[in-house]
C-alpha positions as CSV (number, residue, x, y, z in Angstrom):
1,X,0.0,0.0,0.0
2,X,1.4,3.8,-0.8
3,X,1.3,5.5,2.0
4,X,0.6,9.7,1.1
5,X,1.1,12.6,3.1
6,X,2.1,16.4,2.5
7,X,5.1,17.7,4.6
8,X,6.0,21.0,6.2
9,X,9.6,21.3,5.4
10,X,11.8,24.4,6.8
11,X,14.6,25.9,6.5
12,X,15.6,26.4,10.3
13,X,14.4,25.1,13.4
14,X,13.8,27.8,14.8
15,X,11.5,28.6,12.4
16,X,9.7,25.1,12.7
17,X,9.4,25.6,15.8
18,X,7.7,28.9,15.8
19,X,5.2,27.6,13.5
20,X,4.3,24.4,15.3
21,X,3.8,26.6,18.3
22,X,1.7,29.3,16.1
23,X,-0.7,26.2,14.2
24,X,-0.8,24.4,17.8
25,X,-2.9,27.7,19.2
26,X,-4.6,28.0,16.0
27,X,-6.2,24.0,17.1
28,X,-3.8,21.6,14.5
29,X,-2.2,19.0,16.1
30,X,0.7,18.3,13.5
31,X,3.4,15.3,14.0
32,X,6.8,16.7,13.5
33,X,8.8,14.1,11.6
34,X,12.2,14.0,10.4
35,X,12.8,16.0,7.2
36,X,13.1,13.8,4.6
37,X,17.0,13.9,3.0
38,X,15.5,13.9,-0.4
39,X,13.8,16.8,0.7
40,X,16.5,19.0,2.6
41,X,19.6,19.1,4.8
42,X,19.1,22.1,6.5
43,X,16.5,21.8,9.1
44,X,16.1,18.5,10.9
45,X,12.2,18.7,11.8
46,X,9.3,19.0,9.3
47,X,5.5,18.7,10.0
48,X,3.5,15.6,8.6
49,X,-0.3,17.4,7.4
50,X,-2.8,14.8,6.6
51,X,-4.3,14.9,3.4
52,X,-7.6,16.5,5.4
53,X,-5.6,19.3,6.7
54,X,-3.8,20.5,3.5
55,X,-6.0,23.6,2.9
56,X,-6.9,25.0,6.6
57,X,-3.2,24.4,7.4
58,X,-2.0,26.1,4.1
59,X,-4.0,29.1,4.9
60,X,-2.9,29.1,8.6
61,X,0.9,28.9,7.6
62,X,0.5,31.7,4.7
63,X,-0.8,34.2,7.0
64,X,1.4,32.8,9.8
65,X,4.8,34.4,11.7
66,X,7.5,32.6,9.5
67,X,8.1,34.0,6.1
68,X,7.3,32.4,3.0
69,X,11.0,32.4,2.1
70,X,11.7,29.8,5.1
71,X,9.5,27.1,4.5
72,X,8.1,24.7,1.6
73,X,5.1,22.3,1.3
74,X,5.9,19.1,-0.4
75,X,3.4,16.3,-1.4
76,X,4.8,13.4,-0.3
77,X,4.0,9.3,-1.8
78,X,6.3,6.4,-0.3
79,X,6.7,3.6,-2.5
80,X,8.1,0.7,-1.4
81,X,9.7,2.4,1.7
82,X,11.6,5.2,-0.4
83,X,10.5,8.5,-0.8
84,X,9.1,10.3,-4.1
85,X,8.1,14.2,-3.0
86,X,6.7,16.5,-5.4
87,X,6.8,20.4,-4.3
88,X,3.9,22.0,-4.3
């Protein structure tokens, strides 16, 4: 089975950190995960967003305290336990 999922990915921790804080109060209850190597070296912690959550989290990051320049959303498929990410 392909398992899907979209990903959070920044560029700082910091910055992941402030915005897991910020969506927390806004009610989202996001799983940080490991950032996926395909999909960066520079920050070690993402946010997993269920497919369900894409759009309300979207907005809530886009009009969030971390600049668009710092993060990236990803779409994310694993196939036979590697990763295939698509930015979206």
């Amino acid at each position: 089975m392909e398992e899907r999922f979209y990903a959070l990915v920044f560029y700082s921790g910091h910055g992941a950190a402030v915005m897991q804080k910020y969506l927390a109060e806004k009610g989202f209850s996001l799983r940080p995960m490991p950032t996926l190597r395909i999909l960066s070296t520079s920050c070690s912690t993402s946010l997993r967003i269920p497919q369900a959550d894409l759009a309300a989290v979207r907005w809530a990051v886009e009009s969030g305290p971390v600049s668009r320049d710092q993060y990236r959303f990803y779409f994310v498929r694993m196939v036979d336990g590697k990763p295939i990410a698509n930015p979206m």
